[in-house]
C-alpha positions, 0 to 999 in steps of 0.5 A: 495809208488810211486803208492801213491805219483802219486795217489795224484798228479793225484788227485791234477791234476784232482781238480786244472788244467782246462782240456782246455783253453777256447780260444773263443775271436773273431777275430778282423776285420781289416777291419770292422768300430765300426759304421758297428759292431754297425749296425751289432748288432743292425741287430741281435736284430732286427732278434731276435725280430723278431723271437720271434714274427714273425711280419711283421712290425718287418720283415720291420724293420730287412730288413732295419738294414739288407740293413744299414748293407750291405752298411756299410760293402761295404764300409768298405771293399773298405776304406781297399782296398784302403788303403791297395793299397795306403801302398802297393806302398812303402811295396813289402812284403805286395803286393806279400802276397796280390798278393799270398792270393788273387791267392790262392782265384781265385778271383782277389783283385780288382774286387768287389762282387756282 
């Protein structure tokens, strides 16, 4: 009788419980604009279509979206930086976890990638 019950429930298990939960959702950028994501996307059309036809005129096209979109990103990181620095004047906590991630990066908060 018990190997019956815990056959059923096995099968109930194996017909209604999904075996994992598809957790796939981006994470949102606190940083990044809705105007540098639209770039963003608009760039990897113009990749794609690219790629589907390997022209040169469509190559030019992607280097531009592709240079709109290294701009916008700059930009969006130095606002947050900037705001970050203004918030941080009135927030130790938030400082010292910037202080701390920042060391644990060996790259210094301030200086800008080139």
């Amino acid at each position: 009788m018990w190997d019956k019950f815990v056959h059923v429930i096995r099968d109930c298990v194996r017909a209604h419980v999904p075996l994992y939960k598809n957790n796939m959702h981006k994470k949102k950028s606190k940083w990044m604009s809705t105007e540098t994501k639209r770039l963003l996307r608009k760039r990897n059309k113009a990749w794609s279509a690219y790629l589907k036809s390997r022209c040169t005129k469509l190559y030019k096209t992607y280097k531009m979206e592709r240079n709109e979109v290294v701009t916008s990103i700059g930009k969006d990181k130095t606002q947050y930086q900037k705001k970050l620095v203004k918030h941080m004047k009135c927030n130790r906590k938030m400082f010292y976890s910037i202080v701390m991630f920042e060391a644990s990066n060996k790259r210094c908060f301030c200086q800008q990638s080139s």
